[in-house]
Structures are given as C-alpha cells and as structure tokens.
LUMNUKOL-55413 format. One record per residue: residue number from 1; residue in one letter; x, y, z of N, C-alpha, C in turn. Coordinates in steps of 0.1 Angstrom, whole numbers, plus 5000, padded with zeros to 4 digits. Example, Ala and Ser with C-alpha at 12.3 -4.5 7.8 and 13.67 -1.06 7.14 Angstrom:
REM LUMNUKOL-55413
resi resn n.u n.v n.w ca.u ca.v ca.w c.u c.v c.w
1 a 5132 4943 5078 5123 4955 5078 5132 4967 5078 .
2 s 5128 4978 5071 5137 4989 5071 5129 5000 5079 .
END
This chain:
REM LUMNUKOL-55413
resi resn n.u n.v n.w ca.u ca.v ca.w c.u c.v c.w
1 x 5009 4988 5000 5000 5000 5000 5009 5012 5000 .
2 x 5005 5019 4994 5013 5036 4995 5006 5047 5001 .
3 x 5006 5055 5005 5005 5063 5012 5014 5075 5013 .
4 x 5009 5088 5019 5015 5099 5022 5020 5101 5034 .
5 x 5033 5106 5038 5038 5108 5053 5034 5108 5060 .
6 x 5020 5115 5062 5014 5122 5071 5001 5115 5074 .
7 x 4997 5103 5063 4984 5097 5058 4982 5087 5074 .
8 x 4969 5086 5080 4971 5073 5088 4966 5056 5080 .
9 x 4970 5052 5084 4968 5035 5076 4959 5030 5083 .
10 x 4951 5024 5080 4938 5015 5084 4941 4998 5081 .
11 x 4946 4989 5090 4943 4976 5086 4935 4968 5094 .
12 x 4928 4961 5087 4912 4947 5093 4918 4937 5086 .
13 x 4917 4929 5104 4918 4915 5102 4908 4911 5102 .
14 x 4912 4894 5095 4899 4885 5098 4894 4881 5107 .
15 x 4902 4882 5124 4894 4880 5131 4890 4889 5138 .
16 x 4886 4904 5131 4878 4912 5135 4887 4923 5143 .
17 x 4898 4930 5140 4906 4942 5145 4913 4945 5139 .
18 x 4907 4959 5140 4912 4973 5134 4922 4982 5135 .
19 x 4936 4984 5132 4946 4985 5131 4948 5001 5127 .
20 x 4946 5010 5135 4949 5026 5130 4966 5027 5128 .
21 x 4972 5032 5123 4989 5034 5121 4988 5048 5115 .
22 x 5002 5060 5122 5004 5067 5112 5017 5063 5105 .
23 x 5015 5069 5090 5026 5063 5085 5044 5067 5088 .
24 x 5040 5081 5095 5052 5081 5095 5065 5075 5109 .
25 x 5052 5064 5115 5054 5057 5130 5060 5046 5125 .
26 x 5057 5045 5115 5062 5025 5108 5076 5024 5107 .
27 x 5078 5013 5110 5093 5013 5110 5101 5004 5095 .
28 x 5110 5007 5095 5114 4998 5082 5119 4984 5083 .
29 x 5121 4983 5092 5133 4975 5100 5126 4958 5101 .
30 x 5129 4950 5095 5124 4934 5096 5117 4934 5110 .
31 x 5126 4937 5115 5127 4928 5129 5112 4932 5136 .
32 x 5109 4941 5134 5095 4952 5143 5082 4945 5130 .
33 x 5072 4935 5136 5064 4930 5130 5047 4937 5132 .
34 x 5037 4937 5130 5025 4941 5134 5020 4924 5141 .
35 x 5019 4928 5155 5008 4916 5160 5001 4913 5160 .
36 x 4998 4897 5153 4983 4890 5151 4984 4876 5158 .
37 x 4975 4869 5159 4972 4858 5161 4978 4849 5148 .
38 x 4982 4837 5151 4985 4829 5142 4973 4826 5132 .
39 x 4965 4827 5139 4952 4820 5131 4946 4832 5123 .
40 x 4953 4850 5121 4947 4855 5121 4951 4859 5107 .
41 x 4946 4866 5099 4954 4875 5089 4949 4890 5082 .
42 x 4953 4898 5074 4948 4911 5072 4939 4908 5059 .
43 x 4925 4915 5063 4919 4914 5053 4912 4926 5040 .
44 x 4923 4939 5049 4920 4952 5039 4928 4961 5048 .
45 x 4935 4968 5038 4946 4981 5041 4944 4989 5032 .
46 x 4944 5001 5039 4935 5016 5031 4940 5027 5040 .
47 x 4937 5040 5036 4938 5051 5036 4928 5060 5039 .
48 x 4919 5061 5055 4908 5066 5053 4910 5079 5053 .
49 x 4899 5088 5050 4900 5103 5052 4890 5106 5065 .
50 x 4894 5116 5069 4886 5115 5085 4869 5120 5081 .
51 x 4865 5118 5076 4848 5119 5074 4847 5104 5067 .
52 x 4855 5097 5066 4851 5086 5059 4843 5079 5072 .
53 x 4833 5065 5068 4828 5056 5077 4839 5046 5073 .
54 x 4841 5036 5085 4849 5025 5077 4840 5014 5082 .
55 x 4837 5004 5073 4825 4996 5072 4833 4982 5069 .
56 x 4831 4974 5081 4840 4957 5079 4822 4948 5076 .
57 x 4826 4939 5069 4815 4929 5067 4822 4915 5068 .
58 x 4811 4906 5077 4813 4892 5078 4809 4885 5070 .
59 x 4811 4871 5064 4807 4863 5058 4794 4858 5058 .
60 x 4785 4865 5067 4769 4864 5071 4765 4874 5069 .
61 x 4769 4887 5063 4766 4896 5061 4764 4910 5075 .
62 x 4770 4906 5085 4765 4912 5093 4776 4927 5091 .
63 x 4767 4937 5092 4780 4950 5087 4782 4959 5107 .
64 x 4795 4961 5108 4800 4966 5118 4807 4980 5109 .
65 x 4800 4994 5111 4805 5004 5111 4806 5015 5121 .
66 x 4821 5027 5117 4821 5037 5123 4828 5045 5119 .
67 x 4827 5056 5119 4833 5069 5116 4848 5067 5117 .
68 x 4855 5074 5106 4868 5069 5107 4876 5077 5121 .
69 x 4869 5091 5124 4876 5097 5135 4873 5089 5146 .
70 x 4865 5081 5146 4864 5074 5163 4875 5065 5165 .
71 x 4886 5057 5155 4892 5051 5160 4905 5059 5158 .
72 x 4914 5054 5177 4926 5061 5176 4940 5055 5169 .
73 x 4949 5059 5166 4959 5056 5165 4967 5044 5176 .
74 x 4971 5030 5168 4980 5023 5178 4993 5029 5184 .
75 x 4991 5028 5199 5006 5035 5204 5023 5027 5198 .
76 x 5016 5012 5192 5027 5010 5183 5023 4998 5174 .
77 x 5026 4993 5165 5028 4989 5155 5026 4968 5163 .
78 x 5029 4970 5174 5030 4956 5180 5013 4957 5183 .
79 x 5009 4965 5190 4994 4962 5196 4985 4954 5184 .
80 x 4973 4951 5191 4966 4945 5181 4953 4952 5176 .
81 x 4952 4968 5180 4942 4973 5177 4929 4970 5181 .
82 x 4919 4978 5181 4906 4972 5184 4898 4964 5176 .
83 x 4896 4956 5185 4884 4942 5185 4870 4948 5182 .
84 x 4866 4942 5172 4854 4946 5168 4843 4933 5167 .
85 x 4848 4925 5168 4842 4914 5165 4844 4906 5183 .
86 x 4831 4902 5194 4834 4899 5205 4842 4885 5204 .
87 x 4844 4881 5215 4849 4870 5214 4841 4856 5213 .
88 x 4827 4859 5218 4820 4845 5219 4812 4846 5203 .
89 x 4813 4860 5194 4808 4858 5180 4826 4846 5169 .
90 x 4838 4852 5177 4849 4844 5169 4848 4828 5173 .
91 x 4839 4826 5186 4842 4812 5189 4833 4804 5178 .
92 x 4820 4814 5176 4811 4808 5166 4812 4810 5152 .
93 x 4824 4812 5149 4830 4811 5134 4833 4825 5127 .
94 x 4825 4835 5135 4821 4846 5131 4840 4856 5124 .
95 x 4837 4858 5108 4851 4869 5104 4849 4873 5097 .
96 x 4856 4885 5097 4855 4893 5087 4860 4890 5070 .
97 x 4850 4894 5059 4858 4892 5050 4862 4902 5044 .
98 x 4863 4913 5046 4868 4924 5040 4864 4937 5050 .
99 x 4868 4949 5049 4867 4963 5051 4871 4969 5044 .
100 x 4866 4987 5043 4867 4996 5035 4866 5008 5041 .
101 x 4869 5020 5036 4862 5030 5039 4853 5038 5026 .
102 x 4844 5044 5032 4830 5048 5024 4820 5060 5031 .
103 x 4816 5060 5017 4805 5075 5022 4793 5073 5021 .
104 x 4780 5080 5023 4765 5072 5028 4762 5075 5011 .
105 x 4766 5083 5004 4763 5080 4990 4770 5066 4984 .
106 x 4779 5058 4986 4785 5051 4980 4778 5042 4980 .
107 x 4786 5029 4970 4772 5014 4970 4787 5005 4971 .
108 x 4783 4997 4979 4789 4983 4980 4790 4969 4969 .
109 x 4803 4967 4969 4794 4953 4958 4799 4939 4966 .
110 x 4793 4928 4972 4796 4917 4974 4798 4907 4965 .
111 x 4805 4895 4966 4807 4884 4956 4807 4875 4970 .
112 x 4791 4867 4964 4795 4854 4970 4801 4841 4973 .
113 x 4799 4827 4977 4805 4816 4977 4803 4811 4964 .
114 x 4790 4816 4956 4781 4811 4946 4791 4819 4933 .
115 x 4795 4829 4934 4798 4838 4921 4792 4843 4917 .
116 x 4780 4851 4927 4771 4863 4927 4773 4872 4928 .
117 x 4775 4885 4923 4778 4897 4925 4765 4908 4928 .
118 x 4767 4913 4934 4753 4924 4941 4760 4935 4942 .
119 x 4750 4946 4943 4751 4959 4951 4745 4960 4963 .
120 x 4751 4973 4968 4738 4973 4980 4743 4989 4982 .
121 x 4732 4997 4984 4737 5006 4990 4742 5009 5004 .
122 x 4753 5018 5004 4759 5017 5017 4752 5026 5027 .
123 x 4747 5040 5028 4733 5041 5038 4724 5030 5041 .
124 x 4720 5025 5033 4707 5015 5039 4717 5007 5046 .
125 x 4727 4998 5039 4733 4987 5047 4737 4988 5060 .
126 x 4741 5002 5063 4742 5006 5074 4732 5008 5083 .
127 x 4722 5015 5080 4707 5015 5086 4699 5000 5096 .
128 x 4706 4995 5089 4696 4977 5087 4708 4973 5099 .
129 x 4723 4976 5096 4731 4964 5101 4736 4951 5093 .
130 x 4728 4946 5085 4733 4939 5077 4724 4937 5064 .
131 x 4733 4928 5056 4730 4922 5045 4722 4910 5039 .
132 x 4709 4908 5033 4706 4895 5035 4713 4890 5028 .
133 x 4717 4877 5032 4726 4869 5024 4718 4856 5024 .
134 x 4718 4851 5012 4714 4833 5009 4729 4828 5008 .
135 x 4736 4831 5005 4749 4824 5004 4764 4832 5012 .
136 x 4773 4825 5017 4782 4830 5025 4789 4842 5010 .
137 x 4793 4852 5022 4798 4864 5015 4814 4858 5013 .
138 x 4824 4863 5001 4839 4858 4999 4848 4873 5000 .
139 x 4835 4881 4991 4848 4897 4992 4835 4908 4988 .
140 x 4838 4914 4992 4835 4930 4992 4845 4941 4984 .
141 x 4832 4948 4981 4840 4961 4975 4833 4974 4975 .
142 x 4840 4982 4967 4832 4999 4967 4829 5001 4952 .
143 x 4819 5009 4951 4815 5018 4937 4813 5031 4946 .
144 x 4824 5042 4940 4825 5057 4947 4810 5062 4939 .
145 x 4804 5072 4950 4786 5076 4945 4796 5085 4931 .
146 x 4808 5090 4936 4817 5103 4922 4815 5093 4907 .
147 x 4813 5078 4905 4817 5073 4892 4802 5073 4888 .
148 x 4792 5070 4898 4773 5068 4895 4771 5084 4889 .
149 x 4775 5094 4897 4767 5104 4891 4777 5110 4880 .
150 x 4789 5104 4879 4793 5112 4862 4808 5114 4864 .
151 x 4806 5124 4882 4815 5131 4879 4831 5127 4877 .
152 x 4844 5136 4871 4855 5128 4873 4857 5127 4889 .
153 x 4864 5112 4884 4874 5108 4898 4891 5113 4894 .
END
C-alpha cells in the first residue's frame, strides 16, 4: 500500500481488529512486525479520510460500522488494535471478510461463495446492520457515488 507521510493507515483483520497506524510511525526494519494471532490474517489496508465511515463485513453479512475519527491511533505497531468482533461471536465462526472506507452516498458490491455479484447501498446497509445473504459472503468492494453520478474521479 502507498501512502502519504502524514496519511494514517487502516488495517482489518479477519478475526475482526482494526489497526489505526500513522505512517510516518512504521518502522522499516524486519525485525518490528505488526501483532496477530497465528490463526489471524489482514483482510483490507487503506487510507481513510477522516469523514470517511469505515464499514467491515462478515461472511453472514452482518455489517460493523464507524466513523473513521472514532478510532485512535496504535501507540505501536506491536498492539493488536481494536476488537470489533466479541469473542464469543469468533468462537462461533464469526470473520471478517473484507473492510473499506466509504460514504452514505456510496454502493457496496459483494461476491459470493456462489459467484454472485450484488450491490447494496451503503446508507441503507448501514441503517439495517446487515446484508441479507442466501449464500456465505467471499469479498466485498466499493463503487464511489463520484463514478454513478458522472462526475471525474
């Protein structure tokens, strides 16, 4: 991922935590790793802008959002960030398959286990909480509202 000096970094894991970094805290050095769980891994690195929402979705569709200013900065690069997902939803299988950040005009697109592709608006999705899903969700994505109404991106 690239980024600007000054840019903070956003990474979600699959077992559900959110990883604030600024970039110019990262270190270069091998040896200084970000801490996860063995069982865990990253399932979206981005660049939010501080009015963005940042919107994680599970493979059940269940959507967990929040304002990108509500989450702080890790005091380092070792922590594991905040937990978004409890622990008795990870005992029941419950993970993330993707995150993003987004705006209440933007539309979502899922792909499921089937090789279905959908939209959804991202206001309503938010509104509801979740997604109905007939089939397990695999990945998520964004369509910016700037490419629906015309304008340049």
């Amino acid at each position: 991922m690239l980024a600007e000096k000054k840019a903070r970094l956003a990474l979600a894991t699959n077992e559900g935590h959110i990883l604030y970094l600024d970039a110019d805290d990262l270190s270069f050095s091998a040896e200084e790793r970000i801490r996860m769980e063995l069982t865990d891994q990253i399932v979206a690195a981005f660049v939010p802008e501080e009015k963005d929402w940042v919107i994680c979705v599970t493979q059940n569709g269940k959507i967990i959002h929040r304002e990108s200013s509500n989450f702080e900065n890790a005091r380092s690069p070792a922590s594991r960030g905040q937990a978004l997902i409890p622990p008795s939803r990870l005992e029941q299988g419950t993970r993330f398959i993707g995150a993003l950040p987004c705006k209440a005009p933007d539309w979502l697109v899922t792909l499921d286990e089937q090789g279905n592709l959908k939209t959804w608006s991202v206001k309503e999705a938010c509104g509801t909480g979740s997604l109905r899903v007939e089939n397990q969700f695999i990945s998520i994505g964004l369509i910016p509202s700037l490419i629906l109404s015309g304008e340049k991106v």
